[in-house]
Backbone of each chain as ProteinMPNN parsed JSONL, in Angstrom:
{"seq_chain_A": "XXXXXXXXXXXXXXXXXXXXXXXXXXXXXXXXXXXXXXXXXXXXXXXXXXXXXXXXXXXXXXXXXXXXXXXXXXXXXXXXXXXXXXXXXXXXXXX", "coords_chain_A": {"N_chain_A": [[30.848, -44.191, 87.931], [30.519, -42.474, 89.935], [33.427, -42.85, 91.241], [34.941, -42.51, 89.27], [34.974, -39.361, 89.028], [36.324, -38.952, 91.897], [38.498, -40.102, 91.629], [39.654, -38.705, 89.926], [39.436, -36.323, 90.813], [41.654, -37.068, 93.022], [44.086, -37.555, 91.842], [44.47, -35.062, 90.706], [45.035, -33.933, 93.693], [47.763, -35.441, 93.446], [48.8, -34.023, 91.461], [49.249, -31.719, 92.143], [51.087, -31.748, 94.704], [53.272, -32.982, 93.877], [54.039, -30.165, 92.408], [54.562, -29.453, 94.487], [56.496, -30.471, 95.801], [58.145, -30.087, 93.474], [58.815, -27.461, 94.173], [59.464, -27.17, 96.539], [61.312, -24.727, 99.28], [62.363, -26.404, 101.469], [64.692, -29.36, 101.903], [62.911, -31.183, 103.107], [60.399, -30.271, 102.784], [59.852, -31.416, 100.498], [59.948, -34.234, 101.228], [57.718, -34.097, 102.699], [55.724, -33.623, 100.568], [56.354, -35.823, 99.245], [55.697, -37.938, 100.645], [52.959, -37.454, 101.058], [52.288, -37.274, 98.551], [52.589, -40.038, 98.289], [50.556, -41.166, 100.007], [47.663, -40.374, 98.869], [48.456, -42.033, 96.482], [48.055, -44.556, 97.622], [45.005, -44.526, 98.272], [44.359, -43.749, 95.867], [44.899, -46.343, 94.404], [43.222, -47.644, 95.53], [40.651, -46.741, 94.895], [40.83, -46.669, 92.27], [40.303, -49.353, 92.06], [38.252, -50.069, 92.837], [36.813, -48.814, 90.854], [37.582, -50.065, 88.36], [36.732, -53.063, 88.822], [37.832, -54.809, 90.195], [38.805, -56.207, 92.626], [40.674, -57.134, 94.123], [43.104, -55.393, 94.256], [42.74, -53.779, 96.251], [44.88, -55.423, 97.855], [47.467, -54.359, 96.617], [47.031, -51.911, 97.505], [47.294, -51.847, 100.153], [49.871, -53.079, 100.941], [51.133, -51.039, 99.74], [50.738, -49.237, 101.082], [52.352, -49.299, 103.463], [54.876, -49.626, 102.657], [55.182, -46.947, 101.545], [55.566, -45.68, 103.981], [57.59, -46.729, 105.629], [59.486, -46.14, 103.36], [59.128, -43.127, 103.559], [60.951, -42.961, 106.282], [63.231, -44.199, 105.793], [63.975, -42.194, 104.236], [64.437, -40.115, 106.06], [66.068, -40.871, 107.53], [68.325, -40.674, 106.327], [68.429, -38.086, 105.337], [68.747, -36.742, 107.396], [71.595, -38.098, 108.355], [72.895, -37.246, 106.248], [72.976, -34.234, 106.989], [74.299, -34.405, 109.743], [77.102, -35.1, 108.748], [77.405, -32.793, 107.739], [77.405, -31.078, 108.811], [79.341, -31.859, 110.871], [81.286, -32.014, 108.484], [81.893, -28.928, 109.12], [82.878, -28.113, 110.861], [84.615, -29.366, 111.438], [85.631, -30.92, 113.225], [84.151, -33.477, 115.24], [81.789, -32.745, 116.108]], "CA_chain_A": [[30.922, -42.777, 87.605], [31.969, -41.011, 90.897], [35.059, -43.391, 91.311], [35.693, -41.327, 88.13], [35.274, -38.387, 89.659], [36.919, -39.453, 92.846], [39.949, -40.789, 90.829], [40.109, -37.181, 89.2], [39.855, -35.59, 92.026], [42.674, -37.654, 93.896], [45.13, -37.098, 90.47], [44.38, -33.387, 91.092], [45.735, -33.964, 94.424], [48.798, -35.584, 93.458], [49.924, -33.216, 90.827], [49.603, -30.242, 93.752], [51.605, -32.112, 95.478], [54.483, -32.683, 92.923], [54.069, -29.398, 92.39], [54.822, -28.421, 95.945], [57.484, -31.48, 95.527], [59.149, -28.879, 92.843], [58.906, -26.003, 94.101], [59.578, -26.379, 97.947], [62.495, -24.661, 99.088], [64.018, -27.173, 101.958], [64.715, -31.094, 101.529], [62.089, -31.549, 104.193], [59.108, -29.789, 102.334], [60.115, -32.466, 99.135], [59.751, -35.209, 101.386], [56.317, -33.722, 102.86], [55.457, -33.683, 99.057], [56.652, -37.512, 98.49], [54.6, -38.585, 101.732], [51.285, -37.071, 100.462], [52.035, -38.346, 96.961], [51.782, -41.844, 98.737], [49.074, -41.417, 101.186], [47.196, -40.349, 97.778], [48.223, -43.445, 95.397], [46.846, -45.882, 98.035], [43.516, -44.311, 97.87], [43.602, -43.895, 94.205], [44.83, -47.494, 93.628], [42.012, -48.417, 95.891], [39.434, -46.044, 94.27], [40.648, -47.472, 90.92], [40.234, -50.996, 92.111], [36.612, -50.629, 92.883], [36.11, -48.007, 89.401], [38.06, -51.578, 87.5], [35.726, -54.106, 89.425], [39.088, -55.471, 90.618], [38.776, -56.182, 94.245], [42.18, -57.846, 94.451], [43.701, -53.856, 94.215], [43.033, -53.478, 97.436], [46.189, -55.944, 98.161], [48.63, -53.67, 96.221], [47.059, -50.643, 98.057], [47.884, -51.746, 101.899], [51.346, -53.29, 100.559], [51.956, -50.179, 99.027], [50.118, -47.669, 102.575], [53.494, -49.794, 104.374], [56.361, -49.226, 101.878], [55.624, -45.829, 101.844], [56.022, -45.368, 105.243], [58.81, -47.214, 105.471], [60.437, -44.886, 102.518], [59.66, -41.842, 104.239], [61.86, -42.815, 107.729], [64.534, -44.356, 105.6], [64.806, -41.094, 103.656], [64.413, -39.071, 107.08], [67.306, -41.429, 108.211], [69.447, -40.732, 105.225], [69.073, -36.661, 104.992], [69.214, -36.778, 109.153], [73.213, -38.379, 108.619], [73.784, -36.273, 105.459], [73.15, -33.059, 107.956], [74.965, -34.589, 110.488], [78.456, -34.808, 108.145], [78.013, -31.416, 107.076], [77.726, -29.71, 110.271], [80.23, -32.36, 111.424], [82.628, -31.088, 108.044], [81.862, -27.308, 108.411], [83.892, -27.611, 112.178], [86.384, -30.177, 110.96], [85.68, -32.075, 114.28], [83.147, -33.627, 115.532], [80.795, -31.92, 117.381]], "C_chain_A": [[31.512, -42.006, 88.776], [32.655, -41.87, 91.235], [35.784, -42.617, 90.303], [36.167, -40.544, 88.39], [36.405, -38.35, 90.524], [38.786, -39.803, 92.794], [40.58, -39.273, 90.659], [40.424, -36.175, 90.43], [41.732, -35.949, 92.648], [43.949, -37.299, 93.026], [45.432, -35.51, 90.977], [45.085, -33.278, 91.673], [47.338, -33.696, 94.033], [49.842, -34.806, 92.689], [50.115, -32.118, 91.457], [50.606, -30.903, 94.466], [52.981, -32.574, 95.082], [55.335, -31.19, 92.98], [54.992, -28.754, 93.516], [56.283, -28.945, 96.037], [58.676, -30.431, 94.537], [59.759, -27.931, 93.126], [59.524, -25.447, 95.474], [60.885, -26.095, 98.705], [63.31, -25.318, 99.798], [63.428, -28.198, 101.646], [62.905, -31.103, 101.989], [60.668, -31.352, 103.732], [59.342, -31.079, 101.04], [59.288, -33.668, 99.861], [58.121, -35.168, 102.178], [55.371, -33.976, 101.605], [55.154, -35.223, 98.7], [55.558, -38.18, 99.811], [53.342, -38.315, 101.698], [51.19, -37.051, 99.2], [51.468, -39.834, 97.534], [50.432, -42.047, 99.248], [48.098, -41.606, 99.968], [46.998, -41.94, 96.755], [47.697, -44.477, 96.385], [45.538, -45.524, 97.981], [43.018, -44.143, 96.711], [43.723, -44.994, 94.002], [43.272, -48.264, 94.261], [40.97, -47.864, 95.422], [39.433, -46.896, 92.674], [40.496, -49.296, 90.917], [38.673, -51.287, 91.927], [35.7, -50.153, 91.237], [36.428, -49.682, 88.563], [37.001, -52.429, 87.914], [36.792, -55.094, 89.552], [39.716, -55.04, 91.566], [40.231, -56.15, 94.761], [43.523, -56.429, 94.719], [43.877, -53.849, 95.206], [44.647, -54.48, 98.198], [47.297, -55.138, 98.399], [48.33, -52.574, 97.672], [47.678, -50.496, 99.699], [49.644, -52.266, 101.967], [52.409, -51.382, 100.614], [51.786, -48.731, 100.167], [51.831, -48.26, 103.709], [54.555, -49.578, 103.723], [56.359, -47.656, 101.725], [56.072, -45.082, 102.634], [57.039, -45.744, 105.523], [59.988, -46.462, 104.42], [60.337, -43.747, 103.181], [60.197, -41.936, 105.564], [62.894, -43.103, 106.959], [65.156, -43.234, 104.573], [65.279, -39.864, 104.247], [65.619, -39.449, 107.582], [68.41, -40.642, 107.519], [69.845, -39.28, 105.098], [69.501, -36.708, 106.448], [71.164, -37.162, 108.464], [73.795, -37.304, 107.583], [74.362, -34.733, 106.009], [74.071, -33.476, 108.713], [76.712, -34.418, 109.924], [78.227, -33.692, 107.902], [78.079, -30.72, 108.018], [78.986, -30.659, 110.6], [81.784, -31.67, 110.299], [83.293, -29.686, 108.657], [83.101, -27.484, 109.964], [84.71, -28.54, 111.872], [86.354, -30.924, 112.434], [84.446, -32.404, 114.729], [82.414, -33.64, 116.955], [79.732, -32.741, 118.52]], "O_chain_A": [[32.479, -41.245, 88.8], [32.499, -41.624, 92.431], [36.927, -42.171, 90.406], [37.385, -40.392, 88.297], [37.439, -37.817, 90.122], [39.761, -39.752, 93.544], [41.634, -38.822, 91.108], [41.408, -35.518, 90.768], [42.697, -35.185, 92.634], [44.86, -36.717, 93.616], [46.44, -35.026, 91.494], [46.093, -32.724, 91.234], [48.013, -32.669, 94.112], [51.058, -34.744, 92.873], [51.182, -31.518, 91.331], [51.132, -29.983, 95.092], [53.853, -32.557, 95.951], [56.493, -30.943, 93.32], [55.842, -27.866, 93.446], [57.209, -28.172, 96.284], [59.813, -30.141, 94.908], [60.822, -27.487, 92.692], [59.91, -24.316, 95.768], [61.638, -27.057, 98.854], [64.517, -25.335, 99.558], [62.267, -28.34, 101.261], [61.944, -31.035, 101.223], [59.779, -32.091, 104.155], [58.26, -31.664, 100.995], [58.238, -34.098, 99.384], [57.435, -36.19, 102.191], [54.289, -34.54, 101.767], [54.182, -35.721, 98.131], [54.65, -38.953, 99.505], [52.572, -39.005, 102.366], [50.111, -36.832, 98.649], [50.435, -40.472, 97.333], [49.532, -42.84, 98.973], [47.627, -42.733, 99.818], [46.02, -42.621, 96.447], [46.874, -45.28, 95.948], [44.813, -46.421, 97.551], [41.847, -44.253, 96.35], [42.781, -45.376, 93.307], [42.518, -49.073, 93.721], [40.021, -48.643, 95.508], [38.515, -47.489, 92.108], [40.573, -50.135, 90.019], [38.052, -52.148, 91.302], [34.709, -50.622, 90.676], [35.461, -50.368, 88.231], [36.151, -52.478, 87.025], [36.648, -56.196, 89.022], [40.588, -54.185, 91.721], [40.771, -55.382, 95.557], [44.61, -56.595, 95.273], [45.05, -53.9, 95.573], [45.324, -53.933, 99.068], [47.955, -54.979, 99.427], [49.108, -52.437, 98.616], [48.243, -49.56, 100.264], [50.453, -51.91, 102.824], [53.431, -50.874, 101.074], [52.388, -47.657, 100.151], [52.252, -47.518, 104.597], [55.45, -49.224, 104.489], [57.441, -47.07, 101.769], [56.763, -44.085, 102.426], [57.753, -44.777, 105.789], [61.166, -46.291, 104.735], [61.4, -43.203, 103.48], [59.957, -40.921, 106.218], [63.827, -42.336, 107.202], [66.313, -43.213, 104.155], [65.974, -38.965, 103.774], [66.336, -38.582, 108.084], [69.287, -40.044, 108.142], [71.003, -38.94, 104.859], [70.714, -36.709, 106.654], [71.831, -36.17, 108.171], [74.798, -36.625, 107.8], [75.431, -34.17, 105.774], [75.091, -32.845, 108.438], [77.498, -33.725, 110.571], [79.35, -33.216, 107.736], [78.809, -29.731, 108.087], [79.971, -29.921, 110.574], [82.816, -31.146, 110.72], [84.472, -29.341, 108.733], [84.159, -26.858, 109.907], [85.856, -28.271, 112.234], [87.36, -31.605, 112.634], [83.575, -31.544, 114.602], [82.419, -34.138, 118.081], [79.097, -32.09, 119.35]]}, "seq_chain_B": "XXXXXXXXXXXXXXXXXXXXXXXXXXXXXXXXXXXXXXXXXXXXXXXXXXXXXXXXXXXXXXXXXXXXXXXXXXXXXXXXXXXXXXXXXXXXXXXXXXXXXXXXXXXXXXXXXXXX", "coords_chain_B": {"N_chain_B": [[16.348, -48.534, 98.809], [18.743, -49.181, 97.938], [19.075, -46.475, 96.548], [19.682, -45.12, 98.406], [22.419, -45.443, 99.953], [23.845, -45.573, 97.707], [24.148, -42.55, 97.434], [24.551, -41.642, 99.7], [27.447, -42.995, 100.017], [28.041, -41.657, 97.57], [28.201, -38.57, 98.903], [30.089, -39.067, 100.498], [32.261, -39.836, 99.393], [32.417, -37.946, 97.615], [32.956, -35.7, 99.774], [35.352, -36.258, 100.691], [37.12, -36.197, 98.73], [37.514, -33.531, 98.165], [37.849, -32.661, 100.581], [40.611, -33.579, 100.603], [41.912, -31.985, 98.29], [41.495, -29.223, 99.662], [43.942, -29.607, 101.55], [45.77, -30.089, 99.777], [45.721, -27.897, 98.063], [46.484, -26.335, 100.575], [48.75, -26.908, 100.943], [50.399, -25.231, 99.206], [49.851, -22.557, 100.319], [50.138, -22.084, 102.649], [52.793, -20.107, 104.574], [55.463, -21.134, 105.424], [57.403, -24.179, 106.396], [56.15, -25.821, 108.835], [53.381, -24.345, 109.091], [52.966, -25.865, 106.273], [52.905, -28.996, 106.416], [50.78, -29.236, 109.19], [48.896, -28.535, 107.496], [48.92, -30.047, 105.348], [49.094, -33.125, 106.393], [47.13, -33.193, 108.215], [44.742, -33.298, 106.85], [45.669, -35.436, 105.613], [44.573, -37.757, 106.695], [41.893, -37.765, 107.832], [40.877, -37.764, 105.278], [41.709, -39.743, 103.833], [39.843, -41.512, 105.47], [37.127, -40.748, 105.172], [37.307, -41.015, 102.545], [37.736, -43.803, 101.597], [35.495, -44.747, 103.804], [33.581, -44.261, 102.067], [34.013, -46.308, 99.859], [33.728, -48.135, 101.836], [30.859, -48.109, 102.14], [30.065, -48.622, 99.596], [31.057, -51.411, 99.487], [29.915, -52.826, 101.184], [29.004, -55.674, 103.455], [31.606, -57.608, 103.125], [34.714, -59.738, 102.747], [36.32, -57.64, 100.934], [35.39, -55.443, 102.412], [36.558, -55.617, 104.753], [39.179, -55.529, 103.707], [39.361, -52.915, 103.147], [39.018, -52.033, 105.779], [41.369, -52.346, 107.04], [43.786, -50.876, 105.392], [42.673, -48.622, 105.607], [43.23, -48.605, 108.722], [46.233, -49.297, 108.223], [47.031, -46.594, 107.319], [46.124, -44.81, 108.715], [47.689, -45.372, 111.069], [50.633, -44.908, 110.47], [50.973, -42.427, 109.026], [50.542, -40.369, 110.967], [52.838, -40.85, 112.92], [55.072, -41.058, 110.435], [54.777, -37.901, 109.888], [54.951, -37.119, 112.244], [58.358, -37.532, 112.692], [59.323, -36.445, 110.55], [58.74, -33.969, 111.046], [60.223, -33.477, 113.32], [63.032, -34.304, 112.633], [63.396, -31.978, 110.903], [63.165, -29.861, 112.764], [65.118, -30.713, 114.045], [67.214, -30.75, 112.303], [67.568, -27.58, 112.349], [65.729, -26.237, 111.037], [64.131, -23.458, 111.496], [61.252, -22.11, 112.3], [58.383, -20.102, 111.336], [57.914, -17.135, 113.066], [56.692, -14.975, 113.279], [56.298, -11.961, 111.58], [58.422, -10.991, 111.877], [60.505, -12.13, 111.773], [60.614, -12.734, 109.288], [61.998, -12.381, 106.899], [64.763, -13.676, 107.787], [64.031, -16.308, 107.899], [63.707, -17.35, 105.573], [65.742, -17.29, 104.33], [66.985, -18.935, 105.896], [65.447, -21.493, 104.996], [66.328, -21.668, 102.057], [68.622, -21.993, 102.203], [69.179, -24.672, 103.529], [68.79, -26.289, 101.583], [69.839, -28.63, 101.093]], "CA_chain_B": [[17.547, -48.46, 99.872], [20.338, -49.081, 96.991], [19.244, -45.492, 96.183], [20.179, -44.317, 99.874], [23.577, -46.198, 99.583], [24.579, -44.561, 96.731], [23.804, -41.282, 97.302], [25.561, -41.831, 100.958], [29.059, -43.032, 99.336], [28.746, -40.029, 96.577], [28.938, -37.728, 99.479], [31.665, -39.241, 101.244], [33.354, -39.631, 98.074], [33.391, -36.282, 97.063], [34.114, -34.735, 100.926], [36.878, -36.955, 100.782], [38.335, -35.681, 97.673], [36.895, -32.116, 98.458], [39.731, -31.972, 101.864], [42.079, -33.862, 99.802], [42.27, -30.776, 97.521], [41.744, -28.329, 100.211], [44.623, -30.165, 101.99], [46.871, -29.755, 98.778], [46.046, -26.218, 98.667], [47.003, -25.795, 101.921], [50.631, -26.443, 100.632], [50.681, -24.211, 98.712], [49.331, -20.96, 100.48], [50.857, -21.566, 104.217], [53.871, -19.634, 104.243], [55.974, -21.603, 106.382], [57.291, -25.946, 106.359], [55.723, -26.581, 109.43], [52.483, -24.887, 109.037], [52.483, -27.156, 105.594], [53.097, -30.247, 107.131], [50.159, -28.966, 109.534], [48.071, -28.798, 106.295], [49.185, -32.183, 104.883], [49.198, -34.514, 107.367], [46.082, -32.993, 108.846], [43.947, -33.662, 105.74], [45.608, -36.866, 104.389], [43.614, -39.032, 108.109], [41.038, -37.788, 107.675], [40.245, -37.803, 103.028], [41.466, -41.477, 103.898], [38.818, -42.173, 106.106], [36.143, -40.431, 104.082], [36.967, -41.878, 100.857], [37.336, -45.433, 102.326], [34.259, -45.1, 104.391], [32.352, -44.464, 101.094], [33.924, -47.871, 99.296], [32.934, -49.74, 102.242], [28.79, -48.516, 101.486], [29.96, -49.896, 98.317], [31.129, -52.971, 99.44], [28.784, -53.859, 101.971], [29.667, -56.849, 104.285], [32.252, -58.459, 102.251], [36.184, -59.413, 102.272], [36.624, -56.129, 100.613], [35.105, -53.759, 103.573], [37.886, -55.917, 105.73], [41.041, -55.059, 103.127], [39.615, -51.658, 102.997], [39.552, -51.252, 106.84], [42.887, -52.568, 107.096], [44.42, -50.154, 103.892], [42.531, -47.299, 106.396], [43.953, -48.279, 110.044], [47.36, -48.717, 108.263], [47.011, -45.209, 106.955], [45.885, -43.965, 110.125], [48.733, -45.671, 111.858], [51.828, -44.553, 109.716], [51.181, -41.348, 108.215], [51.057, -39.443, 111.975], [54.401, -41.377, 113.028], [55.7, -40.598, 109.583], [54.727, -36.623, 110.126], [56.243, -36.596, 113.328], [59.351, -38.018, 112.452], [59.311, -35.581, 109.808], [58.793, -32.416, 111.841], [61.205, -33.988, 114.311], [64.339, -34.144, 111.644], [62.976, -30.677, 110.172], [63.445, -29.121, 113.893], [67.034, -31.014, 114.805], [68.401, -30.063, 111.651], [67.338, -26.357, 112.414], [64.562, -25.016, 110.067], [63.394, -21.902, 112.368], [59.717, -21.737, 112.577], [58.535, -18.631, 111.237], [57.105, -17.168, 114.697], [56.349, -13.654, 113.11], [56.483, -11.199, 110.147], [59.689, -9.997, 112.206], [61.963, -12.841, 111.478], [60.388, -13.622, 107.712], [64.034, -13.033, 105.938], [66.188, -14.803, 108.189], [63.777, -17.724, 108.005], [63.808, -17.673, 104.123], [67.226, -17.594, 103.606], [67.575, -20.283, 106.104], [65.144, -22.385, 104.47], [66.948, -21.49, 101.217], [70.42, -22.369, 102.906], [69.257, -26.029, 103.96], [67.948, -27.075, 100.321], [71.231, -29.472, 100.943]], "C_chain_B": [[19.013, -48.728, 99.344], [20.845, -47.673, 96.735], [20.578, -44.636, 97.546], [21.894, -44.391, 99.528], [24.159, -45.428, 98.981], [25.27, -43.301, 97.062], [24.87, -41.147, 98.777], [27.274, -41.439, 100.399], [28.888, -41.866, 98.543], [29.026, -39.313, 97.52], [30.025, -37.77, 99.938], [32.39, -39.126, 100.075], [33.541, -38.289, 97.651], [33.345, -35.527, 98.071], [35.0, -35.264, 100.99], [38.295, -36.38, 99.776], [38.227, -33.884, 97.775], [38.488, -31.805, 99.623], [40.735, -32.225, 101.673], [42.742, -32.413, 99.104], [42.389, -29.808, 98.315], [43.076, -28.486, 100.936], [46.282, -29.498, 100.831], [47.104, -27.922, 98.386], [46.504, -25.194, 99.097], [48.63, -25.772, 101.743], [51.256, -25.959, 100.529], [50.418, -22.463, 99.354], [50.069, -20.749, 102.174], [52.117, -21.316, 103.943], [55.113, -20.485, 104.5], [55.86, -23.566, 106.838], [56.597, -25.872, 107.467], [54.252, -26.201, 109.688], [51.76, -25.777, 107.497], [52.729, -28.313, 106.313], [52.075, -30.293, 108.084], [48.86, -29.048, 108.244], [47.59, -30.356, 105.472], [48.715, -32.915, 105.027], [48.126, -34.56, 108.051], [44.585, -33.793, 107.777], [44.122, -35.186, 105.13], [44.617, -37.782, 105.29], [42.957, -38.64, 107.263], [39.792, -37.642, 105.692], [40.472, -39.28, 103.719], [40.239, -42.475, 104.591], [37.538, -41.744, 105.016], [35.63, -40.98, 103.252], [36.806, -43.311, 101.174], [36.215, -45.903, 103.017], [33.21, -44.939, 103.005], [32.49, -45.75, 100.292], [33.511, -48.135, 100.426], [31.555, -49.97, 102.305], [29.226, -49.083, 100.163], [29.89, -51.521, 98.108], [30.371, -53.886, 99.824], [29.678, -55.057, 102.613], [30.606, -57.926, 103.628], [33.856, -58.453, 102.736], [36.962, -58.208, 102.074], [36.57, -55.061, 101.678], [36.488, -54.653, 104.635], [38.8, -55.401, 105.168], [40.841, -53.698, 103.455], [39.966, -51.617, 104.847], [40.895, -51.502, 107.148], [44.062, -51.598, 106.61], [43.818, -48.837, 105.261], [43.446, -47.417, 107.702], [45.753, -48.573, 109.575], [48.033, -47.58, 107.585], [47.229, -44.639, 108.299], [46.962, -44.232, 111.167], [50.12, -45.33, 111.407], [51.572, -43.165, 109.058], [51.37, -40.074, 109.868], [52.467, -39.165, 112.212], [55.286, -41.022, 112.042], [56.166, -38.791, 109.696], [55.553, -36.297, 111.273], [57.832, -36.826, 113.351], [59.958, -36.805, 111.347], [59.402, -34.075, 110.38], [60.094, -32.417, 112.935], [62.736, -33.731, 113.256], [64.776, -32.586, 111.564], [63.934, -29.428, 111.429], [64.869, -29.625, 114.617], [67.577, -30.428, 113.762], [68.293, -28.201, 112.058], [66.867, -25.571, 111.725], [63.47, -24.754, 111.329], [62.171, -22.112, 112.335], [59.077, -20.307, 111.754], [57.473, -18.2, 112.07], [56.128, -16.316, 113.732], [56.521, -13.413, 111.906], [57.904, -10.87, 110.317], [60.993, -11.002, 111.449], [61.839, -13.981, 110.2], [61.571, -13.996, 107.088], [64.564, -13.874, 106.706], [65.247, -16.32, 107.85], [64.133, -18.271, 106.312], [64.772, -17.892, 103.616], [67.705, -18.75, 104.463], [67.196, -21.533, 105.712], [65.963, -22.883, 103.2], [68.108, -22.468, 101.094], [70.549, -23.912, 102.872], [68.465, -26.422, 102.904], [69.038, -28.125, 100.479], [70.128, -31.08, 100.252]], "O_chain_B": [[20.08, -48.593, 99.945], [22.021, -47.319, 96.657], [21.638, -44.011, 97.538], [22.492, -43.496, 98.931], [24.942, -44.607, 99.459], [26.467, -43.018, 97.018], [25.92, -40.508, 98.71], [27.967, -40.423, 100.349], [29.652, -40.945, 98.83], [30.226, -39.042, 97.477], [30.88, -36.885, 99.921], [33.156, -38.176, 99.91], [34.584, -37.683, 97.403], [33.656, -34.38, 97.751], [35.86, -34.582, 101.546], [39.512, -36.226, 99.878], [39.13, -33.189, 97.309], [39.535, -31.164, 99.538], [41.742, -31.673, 102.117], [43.837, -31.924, 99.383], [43.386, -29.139, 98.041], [43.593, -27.375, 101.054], [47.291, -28.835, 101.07], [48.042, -27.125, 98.408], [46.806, -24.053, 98.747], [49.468, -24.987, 102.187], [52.347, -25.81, 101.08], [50.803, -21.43, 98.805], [50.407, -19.701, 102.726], [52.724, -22.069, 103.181], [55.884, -20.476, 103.54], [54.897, -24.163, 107.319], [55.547, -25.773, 106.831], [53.561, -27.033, 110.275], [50.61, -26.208, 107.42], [52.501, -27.868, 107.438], [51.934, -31.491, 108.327], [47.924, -29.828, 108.421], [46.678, -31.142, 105.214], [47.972, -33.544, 104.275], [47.828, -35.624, 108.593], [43.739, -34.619, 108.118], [43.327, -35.893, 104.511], [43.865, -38.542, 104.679], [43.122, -38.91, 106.073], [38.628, -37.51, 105.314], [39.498, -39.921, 104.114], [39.874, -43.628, 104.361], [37.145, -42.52, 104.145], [34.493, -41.362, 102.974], [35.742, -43.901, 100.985], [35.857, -47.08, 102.996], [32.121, -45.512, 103.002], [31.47, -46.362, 99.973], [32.4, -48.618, 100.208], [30.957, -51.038, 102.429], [28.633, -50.069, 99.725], [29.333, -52.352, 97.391], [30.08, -55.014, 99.425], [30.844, -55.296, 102.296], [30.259, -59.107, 103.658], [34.342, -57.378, 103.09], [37.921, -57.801, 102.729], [37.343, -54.119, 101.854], [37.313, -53.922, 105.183], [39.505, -54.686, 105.88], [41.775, -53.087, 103.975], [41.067, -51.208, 105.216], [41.518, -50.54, 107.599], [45.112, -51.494, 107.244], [44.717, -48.188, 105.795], [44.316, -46.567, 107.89], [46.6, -48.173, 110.374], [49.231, -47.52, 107.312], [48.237, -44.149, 108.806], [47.15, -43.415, 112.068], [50.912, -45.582, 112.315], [52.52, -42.977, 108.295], [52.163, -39.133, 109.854], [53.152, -38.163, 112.008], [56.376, -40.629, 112.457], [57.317, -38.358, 109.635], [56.505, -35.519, 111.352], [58.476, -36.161, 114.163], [61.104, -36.381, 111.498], [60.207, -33.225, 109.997], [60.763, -31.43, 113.24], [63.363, -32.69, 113.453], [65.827, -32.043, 111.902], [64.823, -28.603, 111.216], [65.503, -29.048, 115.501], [68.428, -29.569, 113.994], [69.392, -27.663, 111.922], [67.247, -24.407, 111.597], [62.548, -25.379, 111.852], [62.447, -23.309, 112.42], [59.889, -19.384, 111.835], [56.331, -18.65, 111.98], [55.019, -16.738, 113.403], [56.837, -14.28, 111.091], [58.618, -10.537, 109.371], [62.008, -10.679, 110.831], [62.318, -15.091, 109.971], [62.081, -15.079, 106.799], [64.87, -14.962, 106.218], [65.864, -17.348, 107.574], [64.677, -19.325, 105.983], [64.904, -18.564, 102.593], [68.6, -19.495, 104.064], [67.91, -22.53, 105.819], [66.298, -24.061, 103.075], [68.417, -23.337, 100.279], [71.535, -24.493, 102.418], [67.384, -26.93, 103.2], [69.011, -28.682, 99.382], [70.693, -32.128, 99.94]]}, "name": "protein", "num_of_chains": 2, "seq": "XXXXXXXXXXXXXXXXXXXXXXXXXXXXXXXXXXXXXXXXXXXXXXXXXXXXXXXXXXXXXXXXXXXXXXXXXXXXXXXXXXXXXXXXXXXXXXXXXXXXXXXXXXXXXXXXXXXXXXXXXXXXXXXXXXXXXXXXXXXXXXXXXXXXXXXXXXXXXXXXXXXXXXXXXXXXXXXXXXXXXXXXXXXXXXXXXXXXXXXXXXXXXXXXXXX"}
């Protein structure tokens, strides 16, 4: 019963955090958004592992606490160079 | 002493999800990316510890209280590094701060500006 809760709660979270994911006006607030979506699904998959009585969850959940981290530098990498060409277009040489 | 237990993990379990939400909240009501990201990143440590410290009164001495502490210290070890890396980008590409009330517009339209 409170893994229920717990679960509900954590959902709650993540759709605030979509939300913010929608709504926020630079890249940078999105990817704030997508990095506290993750932090979130490993504690719900692990909340829903113990609500299931399916220990083995916890696997996915530390798999899945390292690929997220790993997605949010290689998407910090990726807008980082996209900035870099556009200030590098806007002067037509590189700065 | 099962009762204790219980009753233990329910609290952690629901302050855990309690600063989670205040955390998400916080997203929404600070004016300004970096004091969200201050909100965020502040709240996600510490709900992870919380909620994880209440499965492991669940688990008790088992396999399980090991994955979980593991699933916690590589929370606790990647989501700072992540944040800073994050605030770090935020501040080379050049999203302003907003110090004051004085320099609200220019910040808004520069946030605006860098939706790229």
């Amino acid at each position: 019963m409170m893994f229920a809760v717990t679960a509900v709660a954590i959902m709650v979270i993540m759709a605030l955090a979509l939300i913010r994911a929608f709504m926020g006006p630079s890249v940078y607030d999105r990817i704030l958004a997508v990095n506290m979506f993750g932090t979130k699904t490993v504690l719900f998959i692990a909340v829903l592992g113990f609500f299931a009585g399916r220990p083995d969850f916890l696997d996915i959940a530390m798999v899945y606490a390292l690929i997220n981290f790993i997605g949010v530098i290689a998407v910090l990498k990726f807008v980082e160079r996209i900035a870099e060409e556009e200030s590098a277009d806007v002067d037509g040489k590189e700065n | 002493m099962e009762q204790v237990v219980d009753i233990l993990s329910w609290l952690l379990l629901l302050a855990g999800s309690f600063l989670g939400i205040s955390g998400a909240i916080g997203l929404f009501r600070f004016p300004d990316f970096y004091s969200r990201v201050h909100a965020a990143s502040v709240t996600d440590t510490l709900c992870a510890l919380l909620i994880i410290s209440g499965l492991v009164l669940q688990a008790g001495f088992t396999l399980i209280t090991v994955k979980l502490i593991i699933v916690l210290l590589f929370l606790w070890y990647t989501s700072p590094v992540a944040s800073h890396a994050l605030v770090k980008a935020a501040h080379y590409h050049g999203l302003k701060p907003l110090l004051s009330d004085s320099n609200e517009d220019e910040v808004k339209e520069e946030e605006v500006s860098s939706k790229s």
